[in-house]
C-alpha positions in Angstrom: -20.4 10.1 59.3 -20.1 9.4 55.8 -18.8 13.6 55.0 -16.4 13.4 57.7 -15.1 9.9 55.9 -14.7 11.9 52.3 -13.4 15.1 54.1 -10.7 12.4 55.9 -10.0 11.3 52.4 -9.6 14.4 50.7 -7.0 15.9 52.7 -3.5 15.7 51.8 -0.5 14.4 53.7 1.5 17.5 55.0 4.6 15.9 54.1 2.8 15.6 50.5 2.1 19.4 50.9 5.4 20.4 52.1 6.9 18.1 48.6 4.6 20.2 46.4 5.5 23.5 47.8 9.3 22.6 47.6 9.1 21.2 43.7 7.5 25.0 43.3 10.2 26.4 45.0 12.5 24.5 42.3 10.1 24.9 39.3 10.8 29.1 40.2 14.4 28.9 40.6 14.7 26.8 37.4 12.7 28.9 35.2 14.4 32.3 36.9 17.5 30.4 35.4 16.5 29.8 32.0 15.0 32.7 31.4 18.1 34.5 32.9 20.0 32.2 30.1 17.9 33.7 27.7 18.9 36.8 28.4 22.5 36.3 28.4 22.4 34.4 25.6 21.8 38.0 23.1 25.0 39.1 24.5 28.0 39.0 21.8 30.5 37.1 23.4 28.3 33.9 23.4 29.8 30.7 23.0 27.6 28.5 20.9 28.8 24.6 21.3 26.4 21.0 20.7 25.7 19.1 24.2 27.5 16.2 23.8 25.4 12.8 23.2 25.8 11.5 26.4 23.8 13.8 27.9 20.9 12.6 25.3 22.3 9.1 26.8 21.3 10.6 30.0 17.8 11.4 29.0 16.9 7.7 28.0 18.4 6.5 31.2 16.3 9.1 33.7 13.4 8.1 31.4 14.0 4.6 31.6 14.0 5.3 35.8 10.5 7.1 35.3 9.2 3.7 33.8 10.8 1.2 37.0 9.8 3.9 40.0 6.1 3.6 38.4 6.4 -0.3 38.3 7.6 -0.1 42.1 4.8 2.1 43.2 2.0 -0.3 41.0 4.0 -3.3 43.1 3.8 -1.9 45.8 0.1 -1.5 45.6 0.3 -5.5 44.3 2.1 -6.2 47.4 4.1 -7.9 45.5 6.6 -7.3 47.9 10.2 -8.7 45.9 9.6 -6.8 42.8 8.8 -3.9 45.3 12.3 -4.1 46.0 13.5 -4.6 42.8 12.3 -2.1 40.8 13.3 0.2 43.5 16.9 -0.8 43.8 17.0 -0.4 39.6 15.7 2.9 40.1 18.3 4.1 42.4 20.6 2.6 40.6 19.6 4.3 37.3 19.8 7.6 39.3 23.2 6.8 40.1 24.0 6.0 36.5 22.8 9.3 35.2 24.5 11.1 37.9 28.2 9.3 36.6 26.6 9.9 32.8 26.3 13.8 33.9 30.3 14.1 35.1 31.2 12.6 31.8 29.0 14.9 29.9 30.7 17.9 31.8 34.5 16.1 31.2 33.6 15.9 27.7 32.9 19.6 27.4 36.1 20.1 29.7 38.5 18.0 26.8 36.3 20.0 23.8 38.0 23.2 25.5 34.7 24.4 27.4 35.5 25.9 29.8 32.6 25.3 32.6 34.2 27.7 35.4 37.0 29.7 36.3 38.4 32.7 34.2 39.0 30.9 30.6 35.3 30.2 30.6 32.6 32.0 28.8 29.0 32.8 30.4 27.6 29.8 27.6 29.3 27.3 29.2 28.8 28.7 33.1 25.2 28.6 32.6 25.2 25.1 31.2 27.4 24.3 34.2 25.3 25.7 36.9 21.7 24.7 35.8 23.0 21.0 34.8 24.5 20.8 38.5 22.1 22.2 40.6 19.4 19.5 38.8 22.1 16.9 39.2 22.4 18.1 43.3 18.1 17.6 43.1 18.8 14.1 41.7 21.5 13.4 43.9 18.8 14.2 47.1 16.2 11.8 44.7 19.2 8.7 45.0 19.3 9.1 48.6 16.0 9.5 49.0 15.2 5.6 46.6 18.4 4.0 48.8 16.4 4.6 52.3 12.9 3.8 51.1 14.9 0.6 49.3 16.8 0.3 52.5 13.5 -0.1 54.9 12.3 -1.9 52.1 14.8 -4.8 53.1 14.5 -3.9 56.4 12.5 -7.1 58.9 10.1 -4.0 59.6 8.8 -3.3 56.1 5.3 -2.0 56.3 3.8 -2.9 52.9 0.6 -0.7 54.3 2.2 2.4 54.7 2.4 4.1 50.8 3.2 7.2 52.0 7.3 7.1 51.4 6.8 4.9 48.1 4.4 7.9 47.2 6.8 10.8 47.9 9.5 9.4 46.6 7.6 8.4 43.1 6.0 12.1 43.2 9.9 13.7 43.4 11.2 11.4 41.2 8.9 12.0 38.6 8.7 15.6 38.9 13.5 15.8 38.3 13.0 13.3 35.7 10.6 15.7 34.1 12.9 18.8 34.3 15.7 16.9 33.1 13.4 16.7 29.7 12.7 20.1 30.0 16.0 21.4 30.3 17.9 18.7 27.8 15.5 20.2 25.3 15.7 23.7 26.5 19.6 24.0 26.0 19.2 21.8 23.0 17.0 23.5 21.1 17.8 26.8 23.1 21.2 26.6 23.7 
């Protein structure tokens, strides 16, 4: 009785299985990216600009988020059910912030006469473009994600015993939050 017990406990969720496969599904596409940016980046015609500082604005605000999902999840645990809430609702709405923080980043470039798309723009500023959007996209599906865990958080049928969604969402959260690092310092240091 007591293998079948620690078997039981050893296995993993599938929707935790089907989360990990997916965030290796993103860790390829983002590294075929930047390695495909290293590539391009020997060509002649590269533009070499500075990221503007509110992307490094960005970074302390997506870290800052890292810190309150990991206080909701230890709440959560607490069952301290109103700071459950709360530092859930500050996360998505840190997510939200560096999602605005982002656009302004990419308008900032724009005014600076970077070109992101379209036929005045240079490969530089393309690649910037499309790997900073296609992680904003991944943190856009993360905001949604916090607002309906927060949302049946609120709900009258909040089941402080199920940590399954708290879990997931923590686990995702994390994991853009860690390849925003990675790529700020990648096309800062890169770039």
């Amino acid at each position: 009785m007591s293998t079948d017990i620690l078997t039981e406990k050893k296995k993993i969720h599938p929707y935790q299985f089907y989360l990990w496969g997916g965030l290796g599904s993103i860790v390829m596409m983002f590294a075929g990216l930047t390695s495909a940016y290293i590539v391009k980046k020997s060509q002649a015609n590269w533009l070499d600009f500075d990221l503007p500082n509110i992307f490094l604005v960005s970074t302390v605000v997506i870290l800052v988020s890292s810190f309150t999902i990991q206080m909701a999840v230890k709440k959560f645990k607490e069952q301290n059910e109103n700071q459950y809430r709360g530092f859930l609702s500050v996360t998505a709405i840190l997510g939200v912030l560096f999602i605005i923080l982002q656009i302004q980043g990419f308008q900032h470039l724009q005014a600076n006469n970077i070109a992101l798309t379209g036929a005045r723009s240079n490969s530089a500023g393309s690649f910037l473009f499309v790997i900073t959007l296609l992680h904003l996209l991944h943190v856009l599906g993360g905001v949604i994600a916090l607002i309906w865990v927060s949302l049946k958080a609120f709900s009258a049928k909040n089941n402080m015993n199920n940590d399954l969604p708290v879990k997931l969402i923590s686990n995702y959260w994390h994991f853009v939050d860690i390849l925003w690092v990675y790529l700020f310092v990648f096309l800062h240091w890169v770039g």
